[in-house]
C-alpha positions in Angstrom: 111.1 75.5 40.3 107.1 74.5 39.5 104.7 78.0 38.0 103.7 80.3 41.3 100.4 79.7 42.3 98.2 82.7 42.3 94.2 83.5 43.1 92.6 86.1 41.1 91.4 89.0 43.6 87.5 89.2 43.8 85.8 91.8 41.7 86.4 95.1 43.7 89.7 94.0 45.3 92.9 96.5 45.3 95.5 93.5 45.2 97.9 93.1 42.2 100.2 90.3 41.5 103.2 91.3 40.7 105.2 88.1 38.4 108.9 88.9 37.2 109.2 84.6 35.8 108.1 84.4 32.2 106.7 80.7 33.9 104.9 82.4 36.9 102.9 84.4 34.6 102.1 82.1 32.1 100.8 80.0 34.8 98.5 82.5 35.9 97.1 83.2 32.4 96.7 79.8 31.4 93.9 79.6 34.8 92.5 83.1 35.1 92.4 84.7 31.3 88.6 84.7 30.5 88.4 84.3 26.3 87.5 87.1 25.0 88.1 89.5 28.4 91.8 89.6 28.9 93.6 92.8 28.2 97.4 94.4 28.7 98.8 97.8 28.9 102.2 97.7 28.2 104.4 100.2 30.1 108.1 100.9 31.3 107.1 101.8 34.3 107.3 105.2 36.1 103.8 105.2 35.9 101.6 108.4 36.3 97.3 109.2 35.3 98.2 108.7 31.7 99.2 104.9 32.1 96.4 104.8 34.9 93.6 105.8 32.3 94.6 103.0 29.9 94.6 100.4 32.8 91.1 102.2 33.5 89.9 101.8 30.2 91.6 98.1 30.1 89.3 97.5 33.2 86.3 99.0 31.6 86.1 97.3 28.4 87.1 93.4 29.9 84.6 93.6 32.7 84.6 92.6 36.4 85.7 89.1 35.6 88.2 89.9 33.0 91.8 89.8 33.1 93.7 93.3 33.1 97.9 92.8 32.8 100.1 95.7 33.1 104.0 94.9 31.8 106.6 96.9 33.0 110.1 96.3 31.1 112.4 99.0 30.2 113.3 97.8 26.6 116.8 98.0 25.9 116.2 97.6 22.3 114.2 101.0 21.6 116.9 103.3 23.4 119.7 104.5 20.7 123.0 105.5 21.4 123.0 108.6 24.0 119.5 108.2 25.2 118.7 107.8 28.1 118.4 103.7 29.4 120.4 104.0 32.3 118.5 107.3 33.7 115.3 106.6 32.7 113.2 106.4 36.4 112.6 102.9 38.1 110.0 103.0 40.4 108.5 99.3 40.5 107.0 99.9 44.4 104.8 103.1 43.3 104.2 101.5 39.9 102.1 98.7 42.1 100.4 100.9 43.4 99.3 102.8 40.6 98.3 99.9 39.0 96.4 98.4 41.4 94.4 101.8 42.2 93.6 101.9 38.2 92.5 98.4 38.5 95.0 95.9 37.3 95.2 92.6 38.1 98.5 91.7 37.3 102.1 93.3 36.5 104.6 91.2 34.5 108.0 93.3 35.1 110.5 91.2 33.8 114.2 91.3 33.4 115.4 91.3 29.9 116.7 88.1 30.0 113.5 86.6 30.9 112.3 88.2 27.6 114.8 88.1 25.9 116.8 85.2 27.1 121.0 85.1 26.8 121.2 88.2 24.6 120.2 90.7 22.1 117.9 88.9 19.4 119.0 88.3 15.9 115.7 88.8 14.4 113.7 91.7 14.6 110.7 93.7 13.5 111.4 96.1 11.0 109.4 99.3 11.3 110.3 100.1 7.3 109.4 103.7 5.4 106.7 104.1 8.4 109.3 104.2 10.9 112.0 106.3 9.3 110.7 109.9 9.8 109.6 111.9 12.6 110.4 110.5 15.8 112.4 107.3 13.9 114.3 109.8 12.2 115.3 111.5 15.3 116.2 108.0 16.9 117.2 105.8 14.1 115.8 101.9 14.9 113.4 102.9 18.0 110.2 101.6 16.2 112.5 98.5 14.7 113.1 97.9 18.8 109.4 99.0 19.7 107.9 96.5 17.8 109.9 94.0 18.7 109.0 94.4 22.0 105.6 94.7 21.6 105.4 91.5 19.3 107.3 89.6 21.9 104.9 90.8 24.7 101.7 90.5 22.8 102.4 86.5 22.6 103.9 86.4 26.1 100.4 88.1 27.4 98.1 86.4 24.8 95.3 89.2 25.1 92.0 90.0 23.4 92.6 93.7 23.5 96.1 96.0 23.9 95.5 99.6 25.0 98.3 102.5 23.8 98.3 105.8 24.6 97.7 108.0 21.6 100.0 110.8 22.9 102.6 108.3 20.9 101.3 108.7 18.0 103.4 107.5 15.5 104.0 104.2 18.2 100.5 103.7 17.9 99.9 104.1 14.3 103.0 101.5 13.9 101.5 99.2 16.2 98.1 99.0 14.6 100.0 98.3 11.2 102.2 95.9 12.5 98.8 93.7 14.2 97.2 94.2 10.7 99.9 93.3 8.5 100.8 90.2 10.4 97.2 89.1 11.8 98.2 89.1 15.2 94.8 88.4 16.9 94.6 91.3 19.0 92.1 94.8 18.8 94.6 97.8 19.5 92.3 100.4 21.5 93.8 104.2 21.3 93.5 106.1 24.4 93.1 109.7 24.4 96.3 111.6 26.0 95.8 112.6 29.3 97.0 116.3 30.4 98.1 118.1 33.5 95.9 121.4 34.3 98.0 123.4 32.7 97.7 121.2 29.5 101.5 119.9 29.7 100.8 115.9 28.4 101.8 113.9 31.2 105.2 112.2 30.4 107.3 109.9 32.6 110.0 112.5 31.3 108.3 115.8 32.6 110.0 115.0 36.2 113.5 116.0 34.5 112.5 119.6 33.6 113.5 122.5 36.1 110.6 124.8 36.7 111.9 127.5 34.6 111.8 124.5 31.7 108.6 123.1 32.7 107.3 126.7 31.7 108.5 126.6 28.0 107.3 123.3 27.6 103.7 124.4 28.1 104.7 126.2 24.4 104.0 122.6 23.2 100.6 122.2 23.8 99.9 125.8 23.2 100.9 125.4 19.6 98.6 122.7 19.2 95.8 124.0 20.4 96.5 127.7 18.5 96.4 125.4 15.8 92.8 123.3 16.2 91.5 127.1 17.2 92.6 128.3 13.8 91.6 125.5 12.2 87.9 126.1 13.6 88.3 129.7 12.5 89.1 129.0 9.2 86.1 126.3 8.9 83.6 129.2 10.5 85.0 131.3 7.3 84.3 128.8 4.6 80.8 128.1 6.4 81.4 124.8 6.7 80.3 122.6 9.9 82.6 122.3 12.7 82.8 120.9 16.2 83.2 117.5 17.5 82.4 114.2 15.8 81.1 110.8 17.8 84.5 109.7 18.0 85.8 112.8 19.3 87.9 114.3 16.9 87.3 118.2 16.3 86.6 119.2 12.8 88.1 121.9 11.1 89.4 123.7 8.0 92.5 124.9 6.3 95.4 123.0 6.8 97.6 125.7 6.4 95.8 127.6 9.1 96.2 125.2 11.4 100.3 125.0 10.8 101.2 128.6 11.0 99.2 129.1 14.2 100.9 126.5 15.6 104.2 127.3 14.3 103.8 131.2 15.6 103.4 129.7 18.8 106.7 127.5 18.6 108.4 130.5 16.9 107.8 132.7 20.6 109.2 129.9 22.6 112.4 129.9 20.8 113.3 133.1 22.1 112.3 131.7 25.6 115.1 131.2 28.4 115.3 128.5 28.4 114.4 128.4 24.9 112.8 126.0 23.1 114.4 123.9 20.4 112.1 122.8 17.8 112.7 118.9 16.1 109.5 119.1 14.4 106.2 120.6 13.7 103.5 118.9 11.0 99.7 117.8 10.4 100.5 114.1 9.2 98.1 112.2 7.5 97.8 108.8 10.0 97.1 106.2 7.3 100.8 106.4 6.1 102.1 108.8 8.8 103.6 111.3 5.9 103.0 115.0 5.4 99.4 115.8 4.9 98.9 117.7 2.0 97.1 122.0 2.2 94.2 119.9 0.5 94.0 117.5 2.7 90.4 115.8 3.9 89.8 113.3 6.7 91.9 112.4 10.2 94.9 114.2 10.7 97.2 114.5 13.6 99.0 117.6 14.3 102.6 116.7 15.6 104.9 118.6 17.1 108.7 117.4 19.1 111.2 119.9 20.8 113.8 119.5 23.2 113.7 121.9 26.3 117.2 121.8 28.2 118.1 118.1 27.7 114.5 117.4 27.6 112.9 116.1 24.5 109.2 116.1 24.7 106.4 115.0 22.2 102.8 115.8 22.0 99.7 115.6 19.1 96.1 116.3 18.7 94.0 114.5 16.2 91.7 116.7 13.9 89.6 116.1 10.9 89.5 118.4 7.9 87.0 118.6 5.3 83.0 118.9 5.4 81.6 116.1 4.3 85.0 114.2 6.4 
């Protein structure tokens, strides 16, 4: 069967293209991807405003006449043993739609044989020391399967620029490492997390919590933001500056401030019903994605992961410590 033929939509147009054939697709990039303007999101789907700001900020930074490909493949390889694979949501019609609305000009959902042919591959990415605490602790191998993914997509979608969201912190700082280390020739552009009103950070998991869970959840981004507030306290104290910087992290002081807020926060939500169950709380330091230390200076992200019900949920702001950071 020859490559689908496909016309780009005109600048303005809602249409997406929607390609499941590894053949398809590459067809329409080896025609329509502008050097230097052709960008991808990738996604597993069950899209919602978070993955729509990315393909937003995708659109802005190619231009009109760039190239903007969303991927949506649920990757076998990053679920462990118990997790959820088989429940997590499907929803390819709405996912169009989203895309499309946010600007996309193409989604490449293919089947995992398309990607990664007859079976499981023998060689993979290896996410090493990075990878192994936090959320690689609590699912041995994800980032070994994330990567892999995200290598094999990054040279099936050939683009200039790769946009992640950086409510997955430790995903992204992997990511960035892995381009680096490597030389993949790709810029990975951070997006900022985008959050309901009530502050909850949109997940494709927040449809599985019951109201009554949905409410202890909200403990998540309490704590962080007890935590930036203390931090700003504690930098008012010292009479050092504080506020935002030009690339829009807060600045603050005292490290240990900023935990126990954060943690007194968590601490109230355990006694919630539903409760919360805390996996962990920390300010990491990004570079190597270990504990920061009480002196720490520079970027840091303050972490935190907890189940609610059956429910586990992750969230992060990113904060800079020091005066003269």
């Amino acid at each position: 069967m020859s490559p689908k033929l496909w016309t780009k939509p005109s600048p303005g147009e809602p249409d997406v293209e929607l390609f499941a054939r590894r053949a398809d697709f590459d067809a329409a990039l080896t025609h329509f991807a502008a050097p230097g303007r052709t960008a991808v999101v990738m996604t597993m789907g069950a899209l919602h405003d978070g993955h729509a700001s990315l393909i937003r900020a995708a659109r802005a930074r190619v231009g009109a006449k760039g190239l903007v490909t969303v991927t949506v493949f649920v990757n076998p390889l990053q679920f462990g043993a118990g997790e959820d694979l088989d429940r997590y949501p499907r929803t390819l019609d709405a996912d169009l739609e989203v895309a499309s609305a946010a600007g996309a000009d193409i989604v490449f959902a293919p089947s995992a044989e398309e990607v990664y042919g007859s079976g499981e591959p023998r060689i993979r990415m290896a996410a090493g020391a990075m990878g192994e605490g936090y959320e690689g602790a609590s699912r041995p191998g994800h980032f070994d399967g994330v990567l892999t993914v995200v290598a094999k997509l990054l040279h099936l979608t050939r683009p200039d620029f790769a946009f992640f969201g950086e409510k997955d912190a430790q995903q992204l700082v992997l990511v960035r490492r892995m381009v680096r280390d490597l030389d993949f020739p790709v810029e990975i552009v951070g997006v900022p997390t985008v959050r309901e009103g009530d502050g909850l950070a949109l997940s494709s998991r927040n449809r599985y919590l019951s109201a009554p869970e949905r409410d202890t959840a909200l403990a998540l981004s309490r704590a962080l933001f007890a935590g930036r507030d203390a931090g700003l306290l504690a930098a008012r104290a010292a009479g050092s500056s504080e506020g935002g910087d030009t690339d829009g992290l807060v600045r603050v002081g005292s490290p240990g401030a900023v935990r126990a807020a954060a943690r007194a926060v968590l601490e109230e939500a355990a006694l919630l019903q539903p409760p919360l169950a805390l996996d962990y709380l920390d300010l990491i330091d990004p570079e190597s994605f270990t504990e920061a230390p009480d002196d720490h200076t520079g970027e840091a992200v303050l972490a935190v992961a907890a189940k609610v019900g059956s429910t586990r949920l992750i969230d992060n702001i990113r904060l800079r410590f020091g005066a003269d950071a």
